[in-house]
N, C-alpha and C positions, 0 to 999 in steps of 0.2 A: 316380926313375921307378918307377912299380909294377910289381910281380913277374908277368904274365898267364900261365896255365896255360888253354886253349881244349882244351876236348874236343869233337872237331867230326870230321863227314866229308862230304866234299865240297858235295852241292845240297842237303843237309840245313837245317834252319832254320839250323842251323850257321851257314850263309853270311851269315845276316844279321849275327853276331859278327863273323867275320870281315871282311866290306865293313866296320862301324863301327871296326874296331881300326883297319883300313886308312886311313880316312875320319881318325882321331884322331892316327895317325903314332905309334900306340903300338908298340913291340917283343912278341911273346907266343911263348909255348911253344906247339906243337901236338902235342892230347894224341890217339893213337887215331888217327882219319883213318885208321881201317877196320871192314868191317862187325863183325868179330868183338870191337868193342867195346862193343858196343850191347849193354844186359844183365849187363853182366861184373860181379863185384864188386868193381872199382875202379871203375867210374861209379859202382855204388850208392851209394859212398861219398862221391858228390858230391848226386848226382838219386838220390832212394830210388826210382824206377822204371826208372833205369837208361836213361834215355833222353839224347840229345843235343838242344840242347847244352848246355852245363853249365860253369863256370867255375872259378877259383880268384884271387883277388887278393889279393891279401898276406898267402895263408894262408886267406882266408874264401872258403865254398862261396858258388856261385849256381847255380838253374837257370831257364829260362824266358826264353826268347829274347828279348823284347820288355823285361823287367826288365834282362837282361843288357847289352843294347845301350846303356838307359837310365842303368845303372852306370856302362861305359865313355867314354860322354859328359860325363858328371859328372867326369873324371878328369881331363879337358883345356878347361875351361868357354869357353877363351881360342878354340876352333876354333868356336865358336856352333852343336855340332852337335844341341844341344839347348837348350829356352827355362831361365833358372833356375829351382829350385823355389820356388814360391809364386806364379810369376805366372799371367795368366790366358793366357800366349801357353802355361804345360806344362799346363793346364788344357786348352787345345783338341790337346794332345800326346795325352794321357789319351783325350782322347774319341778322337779317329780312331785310335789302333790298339787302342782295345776296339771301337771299330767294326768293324774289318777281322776281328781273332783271335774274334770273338765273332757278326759278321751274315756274314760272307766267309767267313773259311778255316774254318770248322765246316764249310760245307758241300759245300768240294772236300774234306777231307779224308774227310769221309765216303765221297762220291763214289768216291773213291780207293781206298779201305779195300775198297770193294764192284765195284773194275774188276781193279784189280792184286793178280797174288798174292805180292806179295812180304810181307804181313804177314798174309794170311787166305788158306787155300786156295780153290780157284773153290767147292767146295760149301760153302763157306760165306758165299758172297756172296747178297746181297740186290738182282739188278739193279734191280727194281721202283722203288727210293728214290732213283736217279738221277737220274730226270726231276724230281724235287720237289727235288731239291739245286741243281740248276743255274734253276730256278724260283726259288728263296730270294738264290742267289747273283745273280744278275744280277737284282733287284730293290735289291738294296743297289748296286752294282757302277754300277746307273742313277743312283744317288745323287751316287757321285763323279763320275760322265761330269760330271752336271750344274755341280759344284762346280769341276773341272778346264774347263770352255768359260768359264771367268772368275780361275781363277788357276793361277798354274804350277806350286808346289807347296803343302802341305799346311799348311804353320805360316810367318806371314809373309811370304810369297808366295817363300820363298827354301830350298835342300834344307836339310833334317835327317835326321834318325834317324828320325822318321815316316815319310816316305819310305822309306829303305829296309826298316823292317817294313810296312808296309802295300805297299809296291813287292814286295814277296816274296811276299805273297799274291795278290795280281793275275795277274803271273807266275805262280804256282802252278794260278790259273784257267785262265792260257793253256794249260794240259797238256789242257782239253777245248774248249780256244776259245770260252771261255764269257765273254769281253768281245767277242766279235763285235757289232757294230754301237753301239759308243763309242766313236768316233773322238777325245772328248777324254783320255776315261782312258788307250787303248791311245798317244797322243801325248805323256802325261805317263811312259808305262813307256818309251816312246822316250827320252825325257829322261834317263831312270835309266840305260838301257843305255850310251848315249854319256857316261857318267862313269867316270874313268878307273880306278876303283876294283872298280865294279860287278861284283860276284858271281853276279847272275843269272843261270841258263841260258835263251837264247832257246830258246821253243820254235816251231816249226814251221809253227804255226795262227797267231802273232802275227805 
C-alpha cells in the first residue's frame, strides 16, 4: 500500500483529496487540518506557495488538487475511478475539469477573493467584478446543465474523479447560488451529495 501524507483542512479543495482517497479505500496521513498551516514552512516544502492541498506519496511531493486526485486514482486502477492513461475516455477526463478550474471556479474564486475577507480586507475588494464573475460562470455552468439533461455523470455516463473535481466547483458556486435555474446540473450535485463518501458542504441557496 502506499505511504499517503494529505495536508488539507477541512472545505478546502482539500476535500476533493480526501472524497478520492475515500472513494479509493486508501489509508493516509492527515497533515495540518488547521488554519495556521497555510503558509507555514513545512507546506512550502511540499507547494512553494504554501497553499493547500498538497501531498506526499512514497516520499514524492504533489500540489494541485485536480493532479492529486488524478494521482490517487491511478494508485488503485482496479476501482475505475479514473479512465487509463491514453485513452480517449482520460481524454474527455482532461477536458471537463480544465473546463471547470479554468471557465468555472476562476470565476467564484475571484468572486470570493472580492466578497470575503478572510483572504483580502474589505478595502481591498473590488465589488464591481462580481456581476461579470457570475456572468462568465453561469454561461459555462449553462454548458453542463445542458450536458447533465442527457447523461448522469461526466465520463461514461458512470462517477469518477471528474465528478468530484468539477462537483467541487459547482458547489463552490452554490456559496452565491449561481447554478439557480439548472435544474439538471444542480440534479447531478444531488447525485454527488447522496454518495456515501461525499465531502461537500451543502450550501444553503442549493
Amino acid at each position: 500500500m502506499p505511504h499517503i501524507q494529505l495536508y488539507e483542512l477541512g472545505p478546502t479543495r482539500s476535500a476533493r483529496c480526501r472524497w478520492t482517497l475515500l472513494e479509493a479505500g486508501l489509508a493516509y496521513e492527515s497533515i495540518g487540518n488547521a488554519p495556521a498551516i497555510i503558509g507555514s514552512e513545512e507546506l512550502k516544502r511540499v507547494h512553494p506557495l504554501g497553499k493547500l492541498p498538497a501531498v506526499i506519496i512514497d516520499g514524492r511531493p504533489l500540489f494541485e488538487s485536480a493532479a492529486i486526485c488524478a494521482a490517487i486514482a491511478d494508485l488503485v486502477p482496479e476501482r475505475e475511478l479514473i479512465p487509463p492513461p491514453g485513452s480517449w475516455s482520460r481524454s474527455l477526463h482532461e477536458q471537463w475539469v480544465l473546463f471547470a478550474l479554468t471557465e468555472m471556479e476562476a470565476w467564484v474564486w475571484t468572486a470570493e477573493l472580492n466578497t470575503l475577507e478572510y483572504v483580502f480586507p474589505k478595502e481591498k475588494h473590488v465589488p464591481a467584478i462580481v456581476p461579470q464573475c457570475r456572468k462568465l460562470y453561469r454561461k459555462s455552468a449553462a454548458v453542463l446543465d445542458a450536458f447533465f439533461a442527457e447523461h448522469h455523470y461526466l465520463i461514461e455516463d458512470r462517477f469518477t474523479v471528474a465528478d468530484i473535481i468539477v462537483g467541487y466547483t459547482v458547489n463552490f458556486g452554490q456559496e452565491f447560488n449561481w447554478g439557480e435555474g439548472y435544474p439538471h446540473l444542480l440534479a447531478w450535485l444531488e447525485r454527488l451529495y447522496s454518495r456515501e463518501h461525499c465531502t461537500l458542504e451543502r450550501h444553503q441557496t442549493s
